[in-house]
N, C-alpha and C positions, 0 to 999 in steps of 0.2 A: 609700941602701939598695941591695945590689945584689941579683940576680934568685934568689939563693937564700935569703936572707930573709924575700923576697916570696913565694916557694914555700912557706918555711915557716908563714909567719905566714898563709895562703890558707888550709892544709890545718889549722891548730889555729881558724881563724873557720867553715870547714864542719863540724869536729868539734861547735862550740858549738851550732851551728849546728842539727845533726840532733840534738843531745840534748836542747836544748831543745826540738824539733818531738815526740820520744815524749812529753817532760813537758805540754808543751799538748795532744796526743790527748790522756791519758790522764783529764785533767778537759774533755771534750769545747770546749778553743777554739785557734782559729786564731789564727796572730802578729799578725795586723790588731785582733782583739778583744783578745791578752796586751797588745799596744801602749797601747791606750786602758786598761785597767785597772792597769796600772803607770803610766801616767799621773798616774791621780784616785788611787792610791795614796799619791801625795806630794804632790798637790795637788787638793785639792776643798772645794767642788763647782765646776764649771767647766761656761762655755757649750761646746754644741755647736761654736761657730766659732773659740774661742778652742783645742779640741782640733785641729781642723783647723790651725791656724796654726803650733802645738805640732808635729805630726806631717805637714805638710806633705803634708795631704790634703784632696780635694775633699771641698766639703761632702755630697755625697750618698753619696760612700762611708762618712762620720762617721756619717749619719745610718742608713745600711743595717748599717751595723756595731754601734752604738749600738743599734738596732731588736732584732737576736740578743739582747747582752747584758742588753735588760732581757725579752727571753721565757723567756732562761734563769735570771733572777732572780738579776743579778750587777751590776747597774747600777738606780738608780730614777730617777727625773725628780723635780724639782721645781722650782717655780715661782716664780718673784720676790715676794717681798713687797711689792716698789712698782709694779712693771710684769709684770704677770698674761700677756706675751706672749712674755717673757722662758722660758726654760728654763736648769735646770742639773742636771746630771748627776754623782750621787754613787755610790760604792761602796753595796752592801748589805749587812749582815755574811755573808750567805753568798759575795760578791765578793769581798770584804777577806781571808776564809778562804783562797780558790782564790788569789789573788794572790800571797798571803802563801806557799802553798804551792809553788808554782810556784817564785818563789825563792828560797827557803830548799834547795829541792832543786836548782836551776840552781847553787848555790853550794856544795853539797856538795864533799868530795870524790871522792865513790865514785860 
């Protein structure tokens, strides 16, 4: 690949880039919180550490991020049916909604 490629192909990843950043303001959440929600969107429910592992994050930013999305009623907890110390974490339908929205509109063409 030579260096105007890489130019281009730079300036069409920052385009994506800021469009998606107006589409997550707009349903008030940051790329760390779209991250985990498109996550559980294809896959849930899932432990907290196992999103870390996923997204190649410390557990305390999972867990401070995780913390947002379920104050903004976009994520719920729930608990192991055989080990009660266990968590996992699922969409809510109002999460599923925003997710869903998000790309659905990231894919538009307009």
């Amino acid at each position: 690949m030579d260096i105007a490629e890489i130019f281009k192909s730079s300036i069409k990843t920052r385009k994506a880039r800021k469009s998606l950043s107006k589409l997550l303001t707009a349903v008030d959440i940051i790329y760390g919180e779209f991250e985990i929600l498109f996550l559980l969107l294809s896959e849930q429910p899932l432990r907290p550490s196992i999103i870390g592992t996923h997204l190649h994050c410390e557990p305390a930013a999972v867990s401070r991020i995780i913390k947002s999305l379920s104050q903004k009623d976009l994520i719920e907890y729930q608990h192991d049916d055989e080990d009660r110390r266990q968590i996992h974490v699922r969409l809510t339908k109002q999460g599923h909604t925003v997710i869903k929205s998000v790309v659905t509109q990231s894919c538009s063409p307009y």
